[in-house]
C-alpha positions as CSV (number, residue, x, y, z in Angstrom):
1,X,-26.1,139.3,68.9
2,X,-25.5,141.8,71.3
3,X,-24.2,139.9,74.2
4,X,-21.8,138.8,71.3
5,X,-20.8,142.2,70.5
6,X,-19.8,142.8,73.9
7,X,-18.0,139.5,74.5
8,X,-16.1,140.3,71.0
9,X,-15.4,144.2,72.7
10,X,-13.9,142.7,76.1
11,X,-11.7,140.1,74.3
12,X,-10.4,142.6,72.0
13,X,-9.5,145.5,74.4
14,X,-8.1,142.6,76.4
15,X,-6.2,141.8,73.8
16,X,-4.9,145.3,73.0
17,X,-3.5,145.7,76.3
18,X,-1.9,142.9,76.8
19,X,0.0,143.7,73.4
20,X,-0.1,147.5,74.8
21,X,1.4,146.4,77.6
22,X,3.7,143.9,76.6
23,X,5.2,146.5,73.9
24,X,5.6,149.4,76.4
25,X,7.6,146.2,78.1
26,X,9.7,145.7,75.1
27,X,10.6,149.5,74.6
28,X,11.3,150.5,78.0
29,X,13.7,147.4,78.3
30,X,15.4,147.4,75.1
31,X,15.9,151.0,76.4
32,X,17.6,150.2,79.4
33,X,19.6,147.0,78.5
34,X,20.9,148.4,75.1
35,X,25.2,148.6,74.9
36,X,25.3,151.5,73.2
37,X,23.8,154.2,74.8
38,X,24.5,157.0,72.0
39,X,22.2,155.3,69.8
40,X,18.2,155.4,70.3
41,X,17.1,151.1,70.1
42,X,15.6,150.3,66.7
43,X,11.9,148.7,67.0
44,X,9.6,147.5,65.0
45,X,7.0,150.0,63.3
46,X,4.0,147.7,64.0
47,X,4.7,147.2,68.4
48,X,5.7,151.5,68.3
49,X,2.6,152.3,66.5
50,X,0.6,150.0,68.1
51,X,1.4,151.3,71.5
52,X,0.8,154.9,70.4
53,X,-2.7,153.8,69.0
54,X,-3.9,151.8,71.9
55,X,-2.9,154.1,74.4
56,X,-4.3,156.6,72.8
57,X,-7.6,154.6,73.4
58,X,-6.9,153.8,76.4
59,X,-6.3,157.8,77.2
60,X,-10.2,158.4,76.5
61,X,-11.3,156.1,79.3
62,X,-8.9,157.8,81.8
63,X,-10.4,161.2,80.7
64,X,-14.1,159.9,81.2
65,X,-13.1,158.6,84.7
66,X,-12.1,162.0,85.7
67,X,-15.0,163.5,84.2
68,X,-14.0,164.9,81.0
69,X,-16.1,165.6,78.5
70,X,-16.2,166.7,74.2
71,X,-19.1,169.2,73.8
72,X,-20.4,169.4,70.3
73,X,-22.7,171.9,69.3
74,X,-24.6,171.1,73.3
75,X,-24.5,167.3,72.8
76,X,-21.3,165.2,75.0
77,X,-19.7,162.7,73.7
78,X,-18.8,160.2,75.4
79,X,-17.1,157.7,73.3
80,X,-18.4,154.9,71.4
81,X,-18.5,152.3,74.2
82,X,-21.1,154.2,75.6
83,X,-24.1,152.5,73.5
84,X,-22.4,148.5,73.7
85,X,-23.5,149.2,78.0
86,X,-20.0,147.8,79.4
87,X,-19.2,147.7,82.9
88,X,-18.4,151.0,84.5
89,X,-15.7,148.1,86.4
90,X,-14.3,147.9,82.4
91,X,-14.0,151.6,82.5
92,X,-12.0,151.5,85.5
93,X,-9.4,149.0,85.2
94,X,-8.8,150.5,81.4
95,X,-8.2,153.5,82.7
96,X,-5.8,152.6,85.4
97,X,-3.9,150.4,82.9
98,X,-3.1,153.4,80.8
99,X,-2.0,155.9,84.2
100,X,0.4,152.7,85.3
101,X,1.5,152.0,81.9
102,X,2.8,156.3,81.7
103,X,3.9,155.6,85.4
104,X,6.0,152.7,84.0
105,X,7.3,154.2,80.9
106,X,8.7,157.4,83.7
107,X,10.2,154.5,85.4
108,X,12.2,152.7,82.3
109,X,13.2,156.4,81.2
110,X,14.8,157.2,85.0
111,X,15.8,153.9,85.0
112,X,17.6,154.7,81.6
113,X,19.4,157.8,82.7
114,X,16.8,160.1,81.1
115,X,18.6,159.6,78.3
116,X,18.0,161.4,75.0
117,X,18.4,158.3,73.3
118,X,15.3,156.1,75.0
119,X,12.7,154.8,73.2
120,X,10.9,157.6,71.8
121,X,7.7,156.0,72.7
122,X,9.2,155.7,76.4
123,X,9.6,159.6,76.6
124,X,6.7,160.4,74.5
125,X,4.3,158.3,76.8
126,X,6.3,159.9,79.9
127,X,5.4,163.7,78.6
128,X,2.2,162.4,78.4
129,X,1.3,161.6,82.6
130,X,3.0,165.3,82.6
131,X,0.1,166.2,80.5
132,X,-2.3,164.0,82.4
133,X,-1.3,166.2,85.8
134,X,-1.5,168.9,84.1
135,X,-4.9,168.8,83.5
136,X,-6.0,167.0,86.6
137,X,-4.6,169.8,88.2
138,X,-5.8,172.3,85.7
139,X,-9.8,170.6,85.9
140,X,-9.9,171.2,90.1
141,X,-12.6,173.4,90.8
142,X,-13.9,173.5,86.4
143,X,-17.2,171.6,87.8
């Protein structure tokens, strides 16, 4: 049951960020191809929101690679993938899909003008790597 369990967890963060992915796709073009460029593209609720979900999964593996860590009352958490034992390999490649995927939503944004009118998931996800510097930056020399 267990090996299941983990087989079921890899084929369903796979297939989050591949929709993750493709989504952030979808926005960032329908950004930059759109004809009129005083009106923000219309998406669908269910690719926006699921971009902002996943991603926001996605953010807790990048934090763990760089060593961040919840304290709660002198107990870290670290995330409920901890107990299914996946590869420290998993941990890696999700992470570094979610700092490309901010990379890429910088680069549909510039690529758009940096217009008010992108995607609001495009700039949202953009202020976010801001944020992710930030506290990179900000963490140097915490340990």
């Amino acid at each position: 049951m267990e090996q299941f369990r983990k087989y079921l967890t890899v084929m369903v963060i796979g297939i989050a960020c591949i929709l993750y992915l493709v989504f952030l796709a979808q926005a960032g073009v329908a950004s930059i191809t759109r004809h009129d460029k005083s009106v923000e593209p219309v998406l669908p609720d269910f690719p926006t929101k699921l971009v902002i979900v996943v991603g926001g999964g996605l953010a807790v593996h990048l934090g763990t690679v760089l060593g961040i860590e919840l304290q709660r009352s002198g107990a870290s958490i670290r995330g409920w993938w901890s107990q299914l034992g996946l590869p420290e390999k998993l941990q890696l490649v999700l992470a570094s899909v979610y700092f490309l995927s901010l990379c890429a939503a910088v680069a549909f944004w510039w690529a758009d003008g940096w217009s008010n009118t992108t995607v609001s998931t495009i700039q949202d996800l953009s202020w976010t790597l801001l944020g992710v510097m930030l506290g990179v930056v900000s963490a140097i020399g915490q340990r």
